[in-house]
C-alpha positions in Angstrom: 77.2 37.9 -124.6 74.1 39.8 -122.5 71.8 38.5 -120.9 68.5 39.8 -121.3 65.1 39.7 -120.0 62.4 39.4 -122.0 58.9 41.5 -121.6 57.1 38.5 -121.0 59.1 37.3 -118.4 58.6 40.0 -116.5 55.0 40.0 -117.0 55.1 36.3 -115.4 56.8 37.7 -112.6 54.3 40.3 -112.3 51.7 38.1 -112.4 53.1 35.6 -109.9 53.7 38.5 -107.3 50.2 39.6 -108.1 48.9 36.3 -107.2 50.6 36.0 -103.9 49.7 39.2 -103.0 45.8 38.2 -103.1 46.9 34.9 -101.4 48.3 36.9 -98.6 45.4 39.6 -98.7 43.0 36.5 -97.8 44.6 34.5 -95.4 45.0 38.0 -93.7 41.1 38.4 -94.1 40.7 35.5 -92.5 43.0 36.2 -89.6 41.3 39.2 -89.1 37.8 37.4 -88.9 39.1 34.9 -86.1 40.4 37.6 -84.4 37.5 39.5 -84.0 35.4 36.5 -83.4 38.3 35.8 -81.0 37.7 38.8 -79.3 33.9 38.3 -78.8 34.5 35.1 -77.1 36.8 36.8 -74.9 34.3 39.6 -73.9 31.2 37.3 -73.5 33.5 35.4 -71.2 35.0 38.4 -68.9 30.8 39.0 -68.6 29.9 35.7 -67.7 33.1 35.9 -64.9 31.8 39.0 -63.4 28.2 37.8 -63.4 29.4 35.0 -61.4 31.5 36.9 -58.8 28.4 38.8 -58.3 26.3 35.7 -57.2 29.6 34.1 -55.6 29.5 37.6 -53.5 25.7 37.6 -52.9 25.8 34.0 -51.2 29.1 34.2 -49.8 30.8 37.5 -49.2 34.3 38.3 -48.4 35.8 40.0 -45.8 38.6 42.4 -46.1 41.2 41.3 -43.8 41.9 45.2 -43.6 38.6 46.1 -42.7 37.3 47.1 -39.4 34.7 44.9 -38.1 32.3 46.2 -34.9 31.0 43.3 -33.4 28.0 44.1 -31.0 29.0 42.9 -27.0 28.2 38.9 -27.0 26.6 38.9 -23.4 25.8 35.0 -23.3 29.1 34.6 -21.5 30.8 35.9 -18.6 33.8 38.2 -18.5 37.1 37.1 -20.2 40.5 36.6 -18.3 40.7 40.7 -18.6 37.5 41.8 -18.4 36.1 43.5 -14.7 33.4 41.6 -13.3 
């Protein structure tokens, strides 16, 4: 005995491959879409961060620990334990 497969079934076949292939092709649309709109979010929010660091800097500055600071001679006081009088 053979077995056999008949045009039509392989038409069905086609057809049902067909089918999932558009149902993939929009779902992937779709993932697309939210990942772009994904990535907006994610840009107008690294923009909002570094406005705020500027205004965080503006009204409260760092210092660099590394940094050399040259603080002018405070003369309200007298000499320290190793300053000359």
């Amino acid at each position: 005995m053979k077995s056999s497969i008949k045009v039509d079934e392989l038409r069905q076949e086609k057809d049902k491959l067909e089918g999932d292939r558009a149902t993939l092709n929009e779902r992937l649309q779709a993932i697309n879409a939210e990942r772009e709109r994904i990535i907006q979010q994610i840009t107008m929010i690294a923009g909002a961060l570094q406005t705020l660091n500027h205004f965080i800097d503006k009204i409260d500055p760092e210092v660099d620990l590394e940094d050399e600071v040259d603080l002018p001679p405070d003369e309200s006081h007298g000499p320290g334990p190793d300053e000359v009088k």
